[in-house]
C-alpha positions in Angstrom: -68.6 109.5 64.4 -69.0 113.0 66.6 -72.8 112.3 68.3 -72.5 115.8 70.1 -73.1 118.1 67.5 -76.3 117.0 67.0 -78.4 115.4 70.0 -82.0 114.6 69.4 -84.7 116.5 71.2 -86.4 114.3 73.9 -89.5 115.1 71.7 -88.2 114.1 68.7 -87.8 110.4 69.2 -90.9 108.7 71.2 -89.3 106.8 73.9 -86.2 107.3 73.2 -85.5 108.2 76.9 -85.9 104.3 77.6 -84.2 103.2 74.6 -81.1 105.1 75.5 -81.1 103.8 79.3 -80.2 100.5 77.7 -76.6 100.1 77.8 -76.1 100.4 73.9 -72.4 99.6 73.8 -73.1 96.5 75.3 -74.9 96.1 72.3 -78.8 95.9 74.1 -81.9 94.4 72.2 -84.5 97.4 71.9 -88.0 94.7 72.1 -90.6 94.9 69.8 -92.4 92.3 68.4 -91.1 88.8 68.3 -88.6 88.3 65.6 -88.3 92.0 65.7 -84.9 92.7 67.2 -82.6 95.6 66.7 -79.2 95.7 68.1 -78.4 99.6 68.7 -74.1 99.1 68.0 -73.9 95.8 66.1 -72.9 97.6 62.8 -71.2 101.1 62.7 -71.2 102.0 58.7 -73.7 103.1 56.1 -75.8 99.8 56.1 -76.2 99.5 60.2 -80.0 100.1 59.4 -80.4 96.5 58.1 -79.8 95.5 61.4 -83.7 95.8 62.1 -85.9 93.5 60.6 -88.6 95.9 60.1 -86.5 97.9 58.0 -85.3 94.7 56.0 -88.5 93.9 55.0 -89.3 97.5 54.1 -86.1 97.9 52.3 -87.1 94.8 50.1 -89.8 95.9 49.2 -89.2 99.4 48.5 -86.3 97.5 45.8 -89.0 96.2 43.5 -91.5 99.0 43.9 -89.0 101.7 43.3 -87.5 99.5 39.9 -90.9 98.9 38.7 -92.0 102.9 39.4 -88.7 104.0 36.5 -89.4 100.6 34.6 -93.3 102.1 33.8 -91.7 105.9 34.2 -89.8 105.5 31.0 -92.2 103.2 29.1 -94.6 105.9 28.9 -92.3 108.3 28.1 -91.5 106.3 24.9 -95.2 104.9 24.4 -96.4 109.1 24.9 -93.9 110.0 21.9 -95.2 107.2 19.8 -98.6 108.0 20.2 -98.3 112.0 19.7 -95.0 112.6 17.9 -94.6 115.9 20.5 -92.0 116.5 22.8 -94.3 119.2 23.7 -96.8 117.1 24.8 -95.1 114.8 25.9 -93.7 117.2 28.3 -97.1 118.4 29.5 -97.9 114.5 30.1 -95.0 114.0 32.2 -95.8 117.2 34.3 -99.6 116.9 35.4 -99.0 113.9 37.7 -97.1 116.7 40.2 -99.8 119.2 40.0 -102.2 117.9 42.8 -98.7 117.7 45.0 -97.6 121.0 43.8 -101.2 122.4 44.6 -102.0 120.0 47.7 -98.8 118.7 49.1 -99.1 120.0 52.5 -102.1 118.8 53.4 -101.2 115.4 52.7 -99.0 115.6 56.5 -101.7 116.8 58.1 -103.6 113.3 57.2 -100.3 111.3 58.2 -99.9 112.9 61.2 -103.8 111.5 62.2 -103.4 108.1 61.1 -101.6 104.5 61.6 -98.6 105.1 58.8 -98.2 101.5 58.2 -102.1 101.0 57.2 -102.2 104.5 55.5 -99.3 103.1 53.2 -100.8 99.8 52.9 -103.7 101.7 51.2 -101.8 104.2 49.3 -99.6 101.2 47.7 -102.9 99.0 47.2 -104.6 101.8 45.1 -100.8 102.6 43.1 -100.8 98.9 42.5 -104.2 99.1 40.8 -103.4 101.9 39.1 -100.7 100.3 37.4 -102.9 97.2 36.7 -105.9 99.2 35.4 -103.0 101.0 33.0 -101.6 97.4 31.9 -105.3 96.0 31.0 -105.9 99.0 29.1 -102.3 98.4 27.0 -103.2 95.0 26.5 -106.6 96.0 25.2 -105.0 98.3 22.8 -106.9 101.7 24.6 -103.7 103.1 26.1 -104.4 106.5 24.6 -102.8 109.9 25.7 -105.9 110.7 28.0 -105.8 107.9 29.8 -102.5 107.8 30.9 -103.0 111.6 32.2 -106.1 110.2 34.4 -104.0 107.8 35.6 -101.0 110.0 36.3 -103.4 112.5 37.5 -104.5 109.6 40.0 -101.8 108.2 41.0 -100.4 112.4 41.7 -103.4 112.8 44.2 -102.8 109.4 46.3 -98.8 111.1 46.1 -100.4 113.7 48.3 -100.2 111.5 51.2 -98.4 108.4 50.7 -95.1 111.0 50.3 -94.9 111.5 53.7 -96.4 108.8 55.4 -93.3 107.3 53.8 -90.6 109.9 54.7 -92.4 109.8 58.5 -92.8 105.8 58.6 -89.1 105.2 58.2 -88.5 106.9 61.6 -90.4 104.2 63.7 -88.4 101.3 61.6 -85.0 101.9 63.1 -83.1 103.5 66.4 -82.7 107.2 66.2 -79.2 106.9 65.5 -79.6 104.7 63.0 -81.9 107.0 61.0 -79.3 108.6 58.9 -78.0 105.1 57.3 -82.0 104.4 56.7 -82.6 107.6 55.2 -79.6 107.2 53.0 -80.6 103.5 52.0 -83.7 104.8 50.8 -82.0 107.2 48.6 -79.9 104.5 47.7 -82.7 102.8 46.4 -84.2 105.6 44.8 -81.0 106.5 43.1 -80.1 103.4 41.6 -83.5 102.7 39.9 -83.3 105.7 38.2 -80.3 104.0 36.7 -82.2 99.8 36.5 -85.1 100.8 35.8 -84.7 102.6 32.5 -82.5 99.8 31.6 -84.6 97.4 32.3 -87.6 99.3 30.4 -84.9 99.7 27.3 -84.6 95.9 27.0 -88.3 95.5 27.3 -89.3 97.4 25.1 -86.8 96.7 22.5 -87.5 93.1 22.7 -91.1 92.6 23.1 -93.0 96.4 23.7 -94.1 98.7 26.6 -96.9 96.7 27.5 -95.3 94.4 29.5 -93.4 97.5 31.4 -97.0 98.5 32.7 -97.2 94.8 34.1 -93.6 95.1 35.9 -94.7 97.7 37.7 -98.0 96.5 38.5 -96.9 93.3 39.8 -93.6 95.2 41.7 -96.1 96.6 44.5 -97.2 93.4 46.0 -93.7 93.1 47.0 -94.0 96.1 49.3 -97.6 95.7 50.4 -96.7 92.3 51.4 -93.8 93.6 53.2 -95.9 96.4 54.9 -98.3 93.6 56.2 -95.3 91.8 57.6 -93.3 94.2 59.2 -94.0 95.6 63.0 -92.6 99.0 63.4 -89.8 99.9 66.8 -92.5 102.6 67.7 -95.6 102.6 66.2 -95.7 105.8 67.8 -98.4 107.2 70.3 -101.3 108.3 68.4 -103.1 109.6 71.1 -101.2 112.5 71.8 -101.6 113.4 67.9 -101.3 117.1 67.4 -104.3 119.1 67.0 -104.0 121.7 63.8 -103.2 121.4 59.9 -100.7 123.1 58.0 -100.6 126.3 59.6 -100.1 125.0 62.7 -97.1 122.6 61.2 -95.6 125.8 59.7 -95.2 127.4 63.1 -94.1 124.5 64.5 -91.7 124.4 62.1 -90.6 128.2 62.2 -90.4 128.4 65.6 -87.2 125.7 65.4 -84.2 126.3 63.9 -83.3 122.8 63.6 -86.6 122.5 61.1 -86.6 126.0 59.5 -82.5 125.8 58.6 -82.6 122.5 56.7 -86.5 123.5 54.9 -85.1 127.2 53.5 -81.8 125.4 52.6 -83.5 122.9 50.5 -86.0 125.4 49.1 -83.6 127.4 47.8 -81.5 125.0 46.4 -83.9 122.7 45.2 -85.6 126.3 42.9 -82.5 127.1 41.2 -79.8 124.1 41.6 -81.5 120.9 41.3 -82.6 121.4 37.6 -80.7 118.7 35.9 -83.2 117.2 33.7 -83.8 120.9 31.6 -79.7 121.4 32.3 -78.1 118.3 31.6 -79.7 117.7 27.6 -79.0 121.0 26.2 -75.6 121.1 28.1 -74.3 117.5 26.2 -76.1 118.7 22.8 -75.3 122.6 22.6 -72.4 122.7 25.1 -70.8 119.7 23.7 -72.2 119.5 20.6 -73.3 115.7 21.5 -76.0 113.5 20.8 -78.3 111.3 23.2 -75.4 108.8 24.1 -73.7 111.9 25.4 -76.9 113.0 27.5 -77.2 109.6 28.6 -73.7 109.2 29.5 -74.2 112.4 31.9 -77.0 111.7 33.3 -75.8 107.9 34.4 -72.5 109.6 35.9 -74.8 112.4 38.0 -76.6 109.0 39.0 -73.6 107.0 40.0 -72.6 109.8 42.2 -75.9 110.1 43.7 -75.7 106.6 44.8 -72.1 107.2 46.4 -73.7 110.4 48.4 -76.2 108.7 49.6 -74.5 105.6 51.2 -71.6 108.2 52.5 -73.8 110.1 54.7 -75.1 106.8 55.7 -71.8 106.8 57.7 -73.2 109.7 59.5 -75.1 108.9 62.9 -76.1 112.0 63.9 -75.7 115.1 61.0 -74.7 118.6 62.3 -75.0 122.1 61.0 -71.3 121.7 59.7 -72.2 118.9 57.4 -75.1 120.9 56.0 -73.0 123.7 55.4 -70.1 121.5 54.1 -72.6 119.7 51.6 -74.2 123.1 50.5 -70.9 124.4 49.8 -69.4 121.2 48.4 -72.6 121.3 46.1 -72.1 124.7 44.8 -68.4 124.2 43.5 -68.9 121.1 41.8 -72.1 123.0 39.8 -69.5 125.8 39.6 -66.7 123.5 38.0 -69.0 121.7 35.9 -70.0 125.2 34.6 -66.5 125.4 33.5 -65.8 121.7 32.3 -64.0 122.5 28.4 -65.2 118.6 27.6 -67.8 115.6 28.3 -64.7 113.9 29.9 -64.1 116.4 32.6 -67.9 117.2 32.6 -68.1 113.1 33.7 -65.9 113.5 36.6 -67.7 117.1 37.9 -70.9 115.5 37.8 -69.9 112.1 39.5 -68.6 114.5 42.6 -71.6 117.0 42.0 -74.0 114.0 42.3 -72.2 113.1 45.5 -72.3 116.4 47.0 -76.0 117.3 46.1 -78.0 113.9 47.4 -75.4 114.3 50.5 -76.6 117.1 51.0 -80.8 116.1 50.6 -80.0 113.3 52.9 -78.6 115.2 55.6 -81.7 117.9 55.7 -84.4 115.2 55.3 -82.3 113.1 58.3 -82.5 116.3 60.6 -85.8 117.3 60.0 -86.8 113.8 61.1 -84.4 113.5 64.3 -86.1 116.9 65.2 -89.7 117.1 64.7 -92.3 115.7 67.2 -94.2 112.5 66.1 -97.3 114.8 66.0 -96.0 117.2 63.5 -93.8 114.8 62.0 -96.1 114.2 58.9 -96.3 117.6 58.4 -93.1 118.3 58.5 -92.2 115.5 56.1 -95.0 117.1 53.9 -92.9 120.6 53.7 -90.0 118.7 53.3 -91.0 116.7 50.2 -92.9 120.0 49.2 -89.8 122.2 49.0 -87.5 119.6 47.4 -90.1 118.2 44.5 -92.2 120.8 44.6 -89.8 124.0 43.7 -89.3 121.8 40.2 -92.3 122.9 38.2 -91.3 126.6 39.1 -87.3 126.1 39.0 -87.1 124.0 35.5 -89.4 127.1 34.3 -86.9 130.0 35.6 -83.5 127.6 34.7 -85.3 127.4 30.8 -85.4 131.2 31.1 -81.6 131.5 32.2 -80.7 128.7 29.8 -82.4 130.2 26.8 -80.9 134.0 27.6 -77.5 132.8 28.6 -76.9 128.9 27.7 -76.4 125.7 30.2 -73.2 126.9 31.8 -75.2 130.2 33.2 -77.7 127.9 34.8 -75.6 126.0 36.0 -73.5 128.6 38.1 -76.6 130.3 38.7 -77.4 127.1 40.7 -73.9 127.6 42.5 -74.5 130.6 43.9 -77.6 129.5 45.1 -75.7 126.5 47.1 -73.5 129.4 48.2 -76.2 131.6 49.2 -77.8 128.6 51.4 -74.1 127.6 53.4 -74.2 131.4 54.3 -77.8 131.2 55.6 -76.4 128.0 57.9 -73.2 129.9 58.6 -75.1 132.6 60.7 -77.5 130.0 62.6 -75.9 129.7 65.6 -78.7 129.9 69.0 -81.5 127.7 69.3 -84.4 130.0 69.2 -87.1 128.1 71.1 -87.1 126.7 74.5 -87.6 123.0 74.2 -84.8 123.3 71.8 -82.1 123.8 74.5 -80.7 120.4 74.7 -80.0 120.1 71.1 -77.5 122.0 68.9 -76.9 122.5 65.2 -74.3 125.4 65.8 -70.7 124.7 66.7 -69.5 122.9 69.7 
């Protein structure tokens, strides 16, 4: 792939000055601890990440958490219903585990960006783990009720506060800079994909012998990644002395006074508010569009999935991401939502959401891959913590203005609405063109 429409800011990657003096396609060992090897060319496609053993282990482990996260996900959904007979409520219980992030979320950078990631997450994953464990006694006891699983989803939304982007931040010190874009798209990978096994798995569970034992999968799935977190050695642990002084405000500056931040951030806020609304879209779409019943939602939603997957590991083929392929994505994004708008059936709906899926988590990966080439390891938490912030946090306010669209207009109008949205954000990267700020001089999102 093109490496010079993008180059990394000799701030943006610590020591990555030494790194590149190796004679990388010779294919040179970077060092780190023993066992710890990376080779910088062995592998050239979407799973070159694996290479480093850091990331291995971190990738295994994020397998089993991330399954056993959807596995509980849905058995509470199912155990919420049963309990209250409300989709009301059972709305309202799904919701208050995001309102410390929505309220909070920025912060949470600020305390990444002063600590050791790798025993921040240790602790964050310890205390998710218990959580889990404390909601699997309960089951067993029979005191599951309804306000105890919002304590526990209220919990388990504060410790989110800063484990969100201790993770998005810690990835960066697991691999080479150019190998960040196929780790980045692993992860979403792995994200994607056990929003598909999990709720499987949590079907057949709960089918066969209840939810209890759901609350026990999950429980049990964190060891896996705390044990891999005490394992692993990360390429760069990262220089915390020179940690950056300031909270959010100064992380929004930072970030505003780059355009390689501040593009990819107002991209993703815009899109993420109006476009990435598929949960309120998809089930009145397949039951009033299409006159359908759950199979049909479910059918959908597992083809938006499948294409999410393929996205992902695509832009893993991507070493360095340039403003092109942001616009490219956005734009790609916006006519699939547009063409699904028009689908006359489920059939062609199917196919338009398999390449909408595609397009859209292309696109997330490629903003969340240059905000982390380009930020400083001493704002990097921060800016990880906007980035999360804008993408999951623009849902509570989004699903609220697509319900208003949907129930003035229908599905279809939402959906387009989300279009021109996509449309709206290629334009904003379109007219990006000079890097604003000094430092930024050596690097270059605008055409070659």
């Amino acid at each position: 792939m093109d490496r010079e429409g993008l180059r990394v800011v000799p701030e943006a990657v610590p020591d990555v000055e030494q790194e590149s003096a190796q004679p990388a396609e010779q294919g040179a060992l970077i060092e780190t601890a023993p066992g710890d090897h990376v080779r910088t060319t062995s592998r050239r496609g979407t799973f070159r990440a694996l290479d480093s053993r850091p990331f291995r282990l971190y990738f295994a482990g994020q397998v089993a958490s991330a399954s056993g996260t959807f596995v509980q996900q849905t058995a509470i959904g199912w155990l919420v219903l049963r309990l209250t007979g409300s989709a009301a409520e059972l709305g309202l219980v799904l919701a208050v585990g995001g309102v410390p992030s929505l309220l909070f979320g920025p912060w949470g950078g600020t305390v990444a960006d002063r600590v050791d990631l790798r025993s921040l997450l240790i602790s964050t994953q310890t205390v998710y783990g218990v959580l889990a464990g404390v909601l699997w006694a309960l089951a067993v006891a029979g005191k599951a009720s309804v306000a105890v699983i919002v304590a526990i989803s209220v919990a388990g939304g504060v410790v989110q506060i800063v484990d969100s982007p201790a993770r998005q931040a810690f990835v960066g010190s697991l691999v080479t800079p150019e190998d960040l874009s196929s780790a980045v798209s692993l992860n979403g990978v792995v994200m994607n994909s056990a929003r598909v096994v999990g709720p499987a798995l949590a079907g057949v569970l709960i089918v066969t012998i209840g939810t209890t034992p759901c609350f026990a999968v999950n429980a049990l799935s964190y060891l896996a990644v705390i044990a891999a977190l005490v394992m692993l050695r990360p390429l760069r642990p990262g220089a915390r002395g020179r940690r950056a002084t300031g909270g959010v405000r100064e992380g929004l500056r930072y970030a505003a006074s780059r355009q390689q931040l501040w593009l990819p951030l107002v991209m993703m806020a815009l899109v993420g508010l109006l476009a990435f609304n598929f949960p309120v879209i998809l089930p009145v779409l397949a039951s009033h569009t299409f006159h359908g019943n759950g199979g049909t939602y479910g059918l959908l939603s597992t083809m938006l999935s499948i294409g999410s997957v393929a996205g992902s590991l695509g832009v893993g083929l991507i070493r360095h991401p340039r403003r092109q392929y942001l616009m490219a994505a956005a734009l790609a994004f916006g006519a699939f939502l547009a063409a699904t708008a028009g689908a006359p059936d489920v059939a062609v709906a199917c196919l338009t959401l398999l390449a909408t899926g595609a397009a859209a988590f292309s696109f997330v990966t490629l903003c969340s891959t240059t905000l982390q080439l380009h930020s400083s390891p001493a704002y990097r938490g921060r800016i990880m913590a906007l980035w999360i912030y804008v993408y999951i946090g623009t849902t509570p306010v989004g699903s609220i203005i697509t319900g208003a669209i949907i129930s003035a207009a229908g599905a279809r109008a939402a959906l387009l609405t989300g279009a021109v949205a996509c449309l709206v954000a290629a334009a904003i990267a379109s007219r990006v063109h000079t890097p604003p700020h000094a430092d930024a001089a050596l690097t270059d999102l605008a055409t070659a």
